[in-house]
GUDO-805150 format. One line per 5 residues: number of its first residue (from 1); their letters; for each residue y, z, x of C-alpha. Coordinates in nm, 4 decimals. Example, Ala and Ser with C-alpha at 12.3 -4.5 7.8 and 13.67 -1.06 7.14 Angstrom:
1 = as = -0.4500 0.7800 1.2300 ~ -0.1060 0.7140 1.3670
END
This chain:
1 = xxxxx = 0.0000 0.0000 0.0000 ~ 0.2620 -0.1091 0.2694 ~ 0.3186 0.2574 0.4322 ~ 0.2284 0.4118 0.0551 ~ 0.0274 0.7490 0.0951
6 = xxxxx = -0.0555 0.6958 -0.2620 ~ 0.1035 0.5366 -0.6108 ~ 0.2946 0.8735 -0.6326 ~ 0.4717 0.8486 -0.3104 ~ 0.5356 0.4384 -0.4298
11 = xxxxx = 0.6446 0.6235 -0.7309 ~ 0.8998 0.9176 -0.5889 ~ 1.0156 0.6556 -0.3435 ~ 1.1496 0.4492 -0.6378 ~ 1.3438 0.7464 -0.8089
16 = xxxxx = 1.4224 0.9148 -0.5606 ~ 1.7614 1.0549 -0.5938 ~ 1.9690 1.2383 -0.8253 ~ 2.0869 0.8939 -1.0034 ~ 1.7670 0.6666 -1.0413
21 = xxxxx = 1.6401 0.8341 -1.3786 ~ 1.9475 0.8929 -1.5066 ~ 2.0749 0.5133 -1.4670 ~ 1.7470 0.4263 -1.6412 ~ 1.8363 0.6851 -1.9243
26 = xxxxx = 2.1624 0.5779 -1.9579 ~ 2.0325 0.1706 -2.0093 ~ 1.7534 0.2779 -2.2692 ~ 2.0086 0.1596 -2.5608 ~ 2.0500 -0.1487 -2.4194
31 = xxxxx = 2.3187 -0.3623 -2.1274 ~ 2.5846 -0.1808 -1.9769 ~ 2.8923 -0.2570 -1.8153 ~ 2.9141 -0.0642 -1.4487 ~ 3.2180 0.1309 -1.5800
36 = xxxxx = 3.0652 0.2426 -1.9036 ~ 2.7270 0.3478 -1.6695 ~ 2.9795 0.5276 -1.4523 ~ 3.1874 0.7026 -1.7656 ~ 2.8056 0.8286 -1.8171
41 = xxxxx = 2.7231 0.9792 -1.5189 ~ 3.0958 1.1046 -1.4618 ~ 2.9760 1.2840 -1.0996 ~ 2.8486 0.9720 -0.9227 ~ 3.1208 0.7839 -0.7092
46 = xxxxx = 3.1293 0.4147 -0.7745 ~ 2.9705 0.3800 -0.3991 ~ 2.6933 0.5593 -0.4697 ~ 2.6606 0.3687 -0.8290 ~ 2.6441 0.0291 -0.6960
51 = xxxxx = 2.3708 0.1105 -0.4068 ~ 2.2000 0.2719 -0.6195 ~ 2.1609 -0.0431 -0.8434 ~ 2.0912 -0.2567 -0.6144 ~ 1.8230 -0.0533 -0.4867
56 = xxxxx = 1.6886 -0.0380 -0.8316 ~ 1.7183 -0.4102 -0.8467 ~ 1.5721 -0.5284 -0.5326 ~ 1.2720 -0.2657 -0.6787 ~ 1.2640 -0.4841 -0.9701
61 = xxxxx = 1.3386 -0.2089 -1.2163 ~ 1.7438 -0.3348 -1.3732 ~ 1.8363 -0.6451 -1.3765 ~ 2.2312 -0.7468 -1.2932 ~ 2.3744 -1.0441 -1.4999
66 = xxxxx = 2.6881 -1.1801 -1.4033 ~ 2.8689 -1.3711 -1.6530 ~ 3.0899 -1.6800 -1.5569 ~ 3.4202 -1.5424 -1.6810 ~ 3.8264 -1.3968 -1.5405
71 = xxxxx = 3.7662 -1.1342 -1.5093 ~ 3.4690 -1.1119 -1.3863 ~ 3.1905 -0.9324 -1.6228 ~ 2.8564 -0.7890 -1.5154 ~ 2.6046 -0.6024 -1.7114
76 = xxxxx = 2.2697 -0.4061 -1.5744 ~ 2.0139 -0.3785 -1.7562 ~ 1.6142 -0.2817 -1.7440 ~ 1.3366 -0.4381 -1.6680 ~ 1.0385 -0.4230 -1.8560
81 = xxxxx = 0.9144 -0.2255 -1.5144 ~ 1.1583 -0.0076 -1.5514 ~ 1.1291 0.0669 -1.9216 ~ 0.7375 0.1308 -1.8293 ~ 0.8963 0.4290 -1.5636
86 = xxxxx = 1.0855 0.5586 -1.8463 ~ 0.8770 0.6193 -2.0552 ~ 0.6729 0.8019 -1.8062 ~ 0.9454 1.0156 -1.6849 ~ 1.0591 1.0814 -2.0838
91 = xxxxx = 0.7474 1.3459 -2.0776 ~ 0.8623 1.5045 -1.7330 ~ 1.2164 1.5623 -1.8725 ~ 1.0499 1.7239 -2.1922 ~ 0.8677 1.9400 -1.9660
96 = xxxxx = 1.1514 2.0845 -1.7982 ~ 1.3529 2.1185 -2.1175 ~ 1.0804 2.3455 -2.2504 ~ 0.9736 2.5102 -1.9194 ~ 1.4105 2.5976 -1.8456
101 = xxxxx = 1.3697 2.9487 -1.8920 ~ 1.1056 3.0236 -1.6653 ~ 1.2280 2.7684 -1.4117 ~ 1.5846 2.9327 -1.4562 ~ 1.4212 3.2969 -1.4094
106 = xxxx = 1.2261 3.2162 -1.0893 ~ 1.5202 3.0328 -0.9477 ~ 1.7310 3.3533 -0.9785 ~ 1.4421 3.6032 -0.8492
END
């Protein structure tokens, strides 16, 4: 697998990050703008926005469309590999929302 202990370090590789699995939450309704994806995740700088998209692009998971128009408009949107992660990470998130108080309690003990 190219360097790949296993799928899982293929898999942590391609979300790694703080802003992978939240730019594929944020495109789950559909195409959006950079600005509105930045609006959305109002902590990430517009550097860190637009490597991590092309990251997640080269990785095949968003696509970019670029629309021949002044000014110039781009949208990102997912893949059908990168629904497919989604909806595998949906069940992770659900997991910490109903594990939060013990997590919270052993991270102040």
């Amino acid at each position: 697998m190219d360097g790949y202990s296993c799928g899982l370090d293929l898999a942590v590789d391609l979300i790694g990050g703080k802003w992978k699995a939240l730019i594929l939450w944020e495109l789950r309704e559909g195409p959006q703008r950079f600005n509105s994806l930045g609006r959305s995740l109002e902590k990430v700088s517009a550097k860190m926005l637009t490597q991590q998209l092309k990251e997640m692009q080269h990785d095949g998971l968003v696509l970019r469309h670029s629309y021949g128009e002044v000014p110039p408009r781009v949208e990102y949107s997912m893949t059908d590999l990168g629904q497919q992660l989604l909806a595998l990470l949906e069940p992770v998130g659900d997991w910490a929302e109903a594990n939060y108080p013990s997590i919270r309690a052993a991270r102040s003990a």
